[in-house]
Every structure is written in structure tokens, then in C-alpha cells.
C-alpha positions as CSV (number, residue, x, y, z in Angstrom):
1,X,9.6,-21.4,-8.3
2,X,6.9,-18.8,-8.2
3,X,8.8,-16.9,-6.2
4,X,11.9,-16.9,-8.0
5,X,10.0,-16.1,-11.3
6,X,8.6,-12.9,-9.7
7,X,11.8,-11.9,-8.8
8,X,13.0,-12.1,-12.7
9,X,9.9,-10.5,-13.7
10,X,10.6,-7.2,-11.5
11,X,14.0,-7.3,-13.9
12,X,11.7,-6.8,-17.0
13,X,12.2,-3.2,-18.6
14,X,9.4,-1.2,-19.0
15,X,9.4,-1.4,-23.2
16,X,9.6,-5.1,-22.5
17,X,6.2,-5.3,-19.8
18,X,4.5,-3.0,-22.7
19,X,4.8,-5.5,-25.2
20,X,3.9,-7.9,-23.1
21,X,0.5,-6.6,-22.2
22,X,-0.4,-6.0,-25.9
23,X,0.2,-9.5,-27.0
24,X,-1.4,-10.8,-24.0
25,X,-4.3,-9.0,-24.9
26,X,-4.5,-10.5,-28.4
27,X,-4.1,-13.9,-27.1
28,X,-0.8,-14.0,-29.0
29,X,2.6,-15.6,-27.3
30,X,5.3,-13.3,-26.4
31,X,8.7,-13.2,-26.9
32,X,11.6,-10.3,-25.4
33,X,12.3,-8.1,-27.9
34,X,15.9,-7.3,-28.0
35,X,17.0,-3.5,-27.5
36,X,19.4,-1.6,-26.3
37,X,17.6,-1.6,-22.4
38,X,17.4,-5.3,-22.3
39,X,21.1,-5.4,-22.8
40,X,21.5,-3.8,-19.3
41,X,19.4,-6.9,-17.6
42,X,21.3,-9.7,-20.6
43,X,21.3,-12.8,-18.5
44,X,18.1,-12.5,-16.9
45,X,15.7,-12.6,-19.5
46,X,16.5,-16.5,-20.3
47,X,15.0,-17.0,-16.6
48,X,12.0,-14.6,-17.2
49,X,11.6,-16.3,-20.8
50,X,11.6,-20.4,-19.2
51,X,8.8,-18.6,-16.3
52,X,6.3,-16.9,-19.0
53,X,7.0,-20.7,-21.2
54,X,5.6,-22.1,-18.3
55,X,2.8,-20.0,-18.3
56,X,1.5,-20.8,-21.8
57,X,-1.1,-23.1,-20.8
58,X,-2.9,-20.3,-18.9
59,X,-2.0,-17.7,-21.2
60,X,-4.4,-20.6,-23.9
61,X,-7.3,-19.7,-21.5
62,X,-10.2,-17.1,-21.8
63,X,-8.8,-13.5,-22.2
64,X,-10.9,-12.3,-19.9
65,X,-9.5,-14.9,-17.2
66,X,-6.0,-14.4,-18.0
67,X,-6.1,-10.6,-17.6
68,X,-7.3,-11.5,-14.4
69,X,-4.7,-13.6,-13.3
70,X,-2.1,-11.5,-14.3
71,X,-3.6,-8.6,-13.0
72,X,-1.9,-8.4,-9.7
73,X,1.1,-9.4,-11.9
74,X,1.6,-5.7,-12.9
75,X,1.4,-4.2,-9.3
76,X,4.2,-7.5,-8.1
77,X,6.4,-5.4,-10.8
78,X,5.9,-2.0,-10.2
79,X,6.1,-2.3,-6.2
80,X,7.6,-5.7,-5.3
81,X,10.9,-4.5,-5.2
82,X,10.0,-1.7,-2.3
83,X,8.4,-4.2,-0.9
84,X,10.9,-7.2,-1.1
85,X,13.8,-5.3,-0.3
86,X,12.1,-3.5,2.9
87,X,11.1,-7.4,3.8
88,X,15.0,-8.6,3.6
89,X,16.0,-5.5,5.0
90,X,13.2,-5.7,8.3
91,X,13.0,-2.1,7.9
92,X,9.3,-0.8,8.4
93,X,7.4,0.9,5.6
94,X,7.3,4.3,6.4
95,X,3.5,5.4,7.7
96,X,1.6,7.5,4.8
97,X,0.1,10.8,6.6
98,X,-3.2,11.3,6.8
99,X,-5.1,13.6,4.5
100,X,-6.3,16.3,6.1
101,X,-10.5,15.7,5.6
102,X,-10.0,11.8,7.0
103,X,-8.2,13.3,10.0
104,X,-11.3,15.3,10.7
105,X,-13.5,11.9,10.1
106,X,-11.5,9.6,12.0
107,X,-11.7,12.2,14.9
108,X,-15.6,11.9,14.3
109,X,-15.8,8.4,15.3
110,X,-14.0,9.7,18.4
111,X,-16.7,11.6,19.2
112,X,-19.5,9.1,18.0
113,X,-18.3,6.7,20.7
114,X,-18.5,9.3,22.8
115,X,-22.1,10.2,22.3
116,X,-22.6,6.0,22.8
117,X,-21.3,6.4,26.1
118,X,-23.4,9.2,26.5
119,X,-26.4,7.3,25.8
120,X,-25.7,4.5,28.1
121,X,-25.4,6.3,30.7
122,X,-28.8,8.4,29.9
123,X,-30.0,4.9,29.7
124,X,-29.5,4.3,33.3
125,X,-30.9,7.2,35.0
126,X,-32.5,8.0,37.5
127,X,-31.4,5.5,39.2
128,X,-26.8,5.9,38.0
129,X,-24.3,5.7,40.6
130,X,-21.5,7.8,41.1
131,X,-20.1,5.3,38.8
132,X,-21.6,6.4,35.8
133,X,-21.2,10.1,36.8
134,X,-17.2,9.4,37.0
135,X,-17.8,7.9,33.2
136,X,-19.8,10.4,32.1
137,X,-16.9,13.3,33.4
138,X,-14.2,11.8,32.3
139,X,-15.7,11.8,28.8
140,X,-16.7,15.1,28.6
141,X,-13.0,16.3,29.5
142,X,-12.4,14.3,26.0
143,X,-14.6,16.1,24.2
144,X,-13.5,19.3,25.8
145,X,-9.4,18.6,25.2
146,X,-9.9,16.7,21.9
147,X,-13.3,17.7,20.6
148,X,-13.7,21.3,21.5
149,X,-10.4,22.5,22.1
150,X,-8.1,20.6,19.1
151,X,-10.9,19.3,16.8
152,X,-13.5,22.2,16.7
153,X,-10.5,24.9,16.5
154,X,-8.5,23.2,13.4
155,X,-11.9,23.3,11.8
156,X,-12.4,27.1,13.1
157,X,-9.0,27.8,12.1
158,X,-8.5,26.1,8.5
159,X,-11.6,24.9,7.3
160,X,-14.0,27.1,7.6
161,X,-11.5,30.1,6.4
162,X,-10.9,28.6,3.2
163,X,-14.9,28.0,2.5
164,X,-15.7,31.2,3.1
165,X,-13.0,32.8,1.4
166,X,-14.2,31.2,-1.8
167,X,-17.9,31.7,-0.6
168,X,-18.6,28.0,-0.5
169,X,-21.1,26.6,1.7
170,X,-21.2,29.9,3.7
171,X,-24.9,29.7,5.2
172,X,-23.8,25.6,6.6
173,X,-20.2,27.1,8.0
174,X,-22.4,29.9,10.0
175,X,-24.5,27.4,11.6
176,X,-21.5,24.9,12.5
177,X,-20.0,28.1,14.5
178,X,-22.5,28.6,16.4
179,X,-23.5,25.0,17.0
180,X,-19.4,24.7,18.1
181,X,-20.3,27.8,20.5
182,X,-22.7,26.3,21.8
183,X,-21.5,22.2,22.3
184,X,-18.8,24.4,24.7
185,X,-21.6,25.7,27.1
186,X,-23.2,22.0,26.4
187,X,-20.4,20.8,27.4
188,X,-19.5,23.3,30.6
189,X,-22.9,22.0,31.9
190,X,-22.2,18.6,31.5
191,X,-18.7,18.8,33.3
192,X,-20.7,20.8,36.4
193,X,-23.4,18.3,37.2
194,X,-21.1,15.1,36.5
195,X,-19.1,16.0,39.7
196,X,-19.4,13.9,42.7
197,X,-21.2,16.3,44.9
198,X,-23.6,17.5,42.3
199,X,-24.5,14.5,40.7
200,X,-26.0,13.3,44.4
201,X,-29.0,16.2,43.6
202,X,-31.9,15.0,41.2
203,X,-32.2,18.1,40.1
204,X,-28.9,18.1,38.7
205,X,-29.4,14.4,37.5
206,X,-32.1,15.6,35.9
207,X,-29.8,18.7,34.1
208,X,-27.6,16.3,32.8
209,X,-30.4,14.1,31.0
210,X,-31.5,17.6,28.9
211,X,-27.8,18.5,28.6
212,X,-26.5,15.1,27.6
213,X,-30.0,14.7,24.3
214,X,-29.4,18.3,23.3
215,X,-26.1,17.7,22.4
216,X,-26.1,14.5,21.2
217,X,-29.3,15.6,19.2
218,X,-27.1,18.8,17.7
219,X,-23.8,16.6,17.3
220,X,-24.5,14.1,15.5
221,X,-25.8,15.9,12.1
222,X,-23.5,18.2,12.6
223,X,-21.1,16.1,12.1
224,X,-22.7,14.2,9.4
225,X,-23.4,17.6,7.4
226,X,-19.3,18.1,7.6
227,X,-18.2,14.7,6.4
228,X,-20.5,15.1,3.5
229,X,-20.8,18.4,2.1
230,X,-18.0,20.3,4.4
231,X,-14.6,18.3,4.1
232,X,-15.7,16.8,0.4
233,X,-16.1,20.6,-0.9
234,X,-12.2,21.0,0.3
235,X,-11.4,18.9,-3.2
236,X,-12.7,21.7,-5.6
237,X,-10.7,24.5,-3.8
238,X,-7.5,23.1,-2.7
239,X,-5.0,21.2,-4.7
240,X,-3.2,17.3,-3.4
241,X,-0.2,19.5,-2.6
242,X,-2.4,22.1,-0.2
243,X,-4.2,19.5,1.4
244,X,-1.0,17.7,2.2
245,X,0.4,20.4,3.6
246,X,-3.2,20.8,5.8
247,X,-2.8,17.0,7.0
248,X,0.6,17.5,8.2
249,X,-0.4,20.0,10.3
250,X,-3.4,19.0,11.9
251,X,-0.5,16.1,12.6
252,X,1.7,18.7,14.2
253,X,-1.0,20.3,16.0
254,X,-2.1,16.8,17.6
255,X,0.9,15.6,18.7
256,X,2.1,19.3,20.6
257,X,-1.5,18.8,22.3
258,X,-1.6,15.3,23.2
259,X,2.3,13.9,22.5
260,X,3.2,11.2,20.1
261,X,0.6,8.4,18.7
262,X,-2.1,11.6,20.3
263,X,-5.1,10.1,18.5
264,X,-4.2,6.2,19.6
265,X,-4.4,7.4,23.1
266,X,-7.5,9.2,23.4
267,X,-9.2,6.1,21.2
268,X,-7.5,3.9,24.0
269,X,-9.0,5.9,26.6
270,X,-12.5,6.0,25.1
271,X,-12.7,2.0,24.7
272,X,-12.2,2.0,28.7
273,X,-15.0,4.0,29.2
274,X,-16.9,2.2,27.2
275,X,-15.7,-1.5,29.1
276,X,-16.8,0.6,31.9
277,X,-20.6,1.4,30.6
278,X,-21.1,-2.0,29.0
279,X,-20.6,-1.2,25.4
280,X,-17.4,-2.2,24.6
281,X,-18.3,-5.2,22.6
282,X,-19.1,-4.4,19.3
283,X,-21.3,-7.8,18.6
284,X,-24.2,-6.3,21.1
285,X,-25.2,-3.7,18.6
286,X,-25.9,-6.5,15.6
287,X,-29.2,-6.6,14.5
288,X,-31.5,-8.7,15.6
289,X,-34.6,-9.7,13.3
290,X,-37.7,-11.2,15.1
């Protein structure tokens, strides 16, 4: 019966749902108001009219309740239709892209897990295997490939351009340039001393550990600084349509790089280095009060 009513409901016409909600409102009961609209839906109002009747007993409660209840009411209308007939139909609901300055987060938390696995392994020294060396390589190739090289250059390419063009935020972009030049040479080190033969030397054990804090160290307010004043100041310069257009590139850029579902994959292949490194379960990082 519910069901059935908010399938009558989605029939209502909009001058009808408007005088609805303003008796509703005033605590007053309604009744379809005849024009020349409702003529186009004649036959389904009588349904609509024995659901709302049935309603009346709520409709007697608090105002501030009812509104409430009937709140979701008015989204049921204005999208159940999409939705139902995409149900019926078992066609998927199309994926909305993503903006351009969540694309940029989202790839953040790539790189936050990254520094994580970092730590662990830091955690372990002197004393890591060849193991953790393999770990700690295979990481920095991510943040190489996806980081340095797709990441860092969209950012290069896009969003710093537009900030200094309208001289926002100019003395920040400088610094996050150079701290990108120099995550690369961090990051060239890192790859060098993680190899098998290297990693055997103390001294280059040792290279890693200064490597491996000064970046995490420089990453992670650089990133922080970005997310917060950086992509945020992209609102006041671009408009929705402009930063559309900016997400569905970055999209176009990630999947020439890394193929279809290109961010799924390197996420995927972060959570097995993680497994690897003993951090893959989220629950060890709760709190604990003494």
C-alpha cells in the first residue's frame, strides 16, 4: 500500500505538490485543486486523494513532526521515478564524475597510506629484512608513477597555473614547487637504497631511515596546506562548469596512465602492502585510553 501510494504521488503536478506543502504547513487538510494540468493525470488523483485520507491522522500531529515525516516525501517525488524506473529496468545509475579538488584528495589518502607503510617499515629498522625493503620499493614506484609523475604534474599543470594567474596564494604555490622538486630526489633516494643489494649495507639502511622522516615530515603538511587553502581557493576563481571540465580530465589523464578503474588499482595495490607490513586492519589504530 505504501508503495503503491508513492507511486501515485510521483503522478502529482507540480502546482498540485505546492499547494500541498502550504496547507500542510498551516495544519490545514488538503484537497487537489482542479486545473487544466491535473486533467492530464484525471484518473489518478482519486488514488493519491484515498492515500493522503489515510494520512490525516498524522497530518493531526505536531507540525514540526509532520514536516519531518514528509520530508523525504518530496525527494520520493522529485527522483523516485529515475530511480524506480532504473530499478525495473536493472540498468545501473550512471557514475557522477568526480570534481576536480576531491580527485586531488582522494589521491591524498593514497599517499597517506603510503607514508603509514613508510612508518612501519622505519619502525622495524635496524634490524628489516629484505622483506620490508621489497615493501618499502614497491611503494615508492607508487608514489613515483602516481604521486610524482600523474598527481604532482596535474597540480603543476592546472592548479597552480590558475592561482597564480589570478595571484592567489602565490607565496604557498612557490613553496609546494619546490617541495614537489624535491619529494622527486626524496624519492630517487628511497628507490636506490630499497634495492636488494643496497639494502644489505647499514650505511644505506641507515640513508633510508633520514630519507624515508624527511619526506614524510615535508609530505604530510604539504598536503594538508593544499586540501585546505589550495583546492578550496579553486571555488572563488573557477566556475561549476570550469571545474567540471578540470575533473573530467584529470579523469582522462588517469585512465591513459594507469587504464580503466586507474585509481581502484593502485588503492588495491597499496592495501597489499600494507597486509604485507602489518597495518592492513584498520581497528589497530583505535585509541586506546589507559
Amino acid at each position: 500500500m505504501r508503495l503503491k501510494w508513492l507511486f501515485d504521488a510521483v503522478k502529482l503536478t507540480v502546482a498540485e505538490i505546492g499547494h500541498f506543502a502550504a496547507n500542510v504547513a498551516n495544519q490545514r487538510d488538503w484537497v487537489p485543486q482542479k486545473s487544466a494540468s491535473s486533467a492530464a493525470v484525471e484518473g489518478t488523483l482519486p488514488v493519491c486523494s484515498i492515500a493522503i485520507q489515510e494520512r490525516r491522522l498524522a497530518m493531526s500531529r505536531s507540525r514540526r513532526q509532520f514536516l519531518s515525516q514528509t520530508a523525504g516525501l518530496g525527494l520520493v517525488i522529485v527522483c523516485g521515478k529515475t530511480a524506480v524506473s532504473a530499478a525495473e529496468s536493472g540498468e545501473d545509475l550512471e557514475e557522477s564524475p568526480v570534481p576536480a579538488g576531491e580527485d586531488l584528495m582522494r589521491e591524498h589518502g593514497v599517499l597517506n597510506r603510503i607514508l603509514l607503510i613508510y612508518e612501519a617499515a622505519l619502525a622495524r629498522l635496524p634490524q628489516a629484512g629484505e622483506d620490508v625493503a621489497e615493501v618499502v620499493h614497491e611503494a615508492g614506484t607508487i608514489v613515483r608513477s602516481f604521486v610524482e609523475d600523474y598527481h604532482a604534474k596535474l597540480e603543476e599543470n592546472y592548479i597552480f597555473p590558475v592561482l597564480e594567474k589570478h595571484q592567489r596564494l602565490t607565496d604557498v604555490v612557490a613553496v609546494l614547487r619546490e617541495q614537489h622538486a624535491v619529494g622527486r630526489k626524496v624519492t630517487d633516494r628511497i628507490l636506490k637504497v630499497t634495492e636488494a643489494p643496497a639494502w644489505r649495507q647499514s650505511e644505506n639502511r641507515r640513508s633510508f631511515a633520514r630519507a624515508c622522516r624527511a619526506f614524510i615530515r615535508m609530505y604530510r603538511p604539504h598536503e594538508s596546506r593544499e586540501d585546505t587553502e589550495v583546492f578550496p581557493a579553486l571555488h572563488h576563481i573557477l566556475s561549476a562548469k570550469e571545474l567540471a571540465e578540470l575533473g573530467e580530465r584529470f579523469e582522462e589523464e588517469e585512465e591513459r596512465l594507469f587504464g580503466s578503474g586507474g585509481f581502484e588499482k593502485v588503492v588495491a595495490r597499496v592495501g597489499k602492502l600494507e597486509a604485507r607490513v602489518g597495518i592492513n586492519d584498520l581497528r589497530q589504530f583505535t585509541a586506546q585510553l589507559d
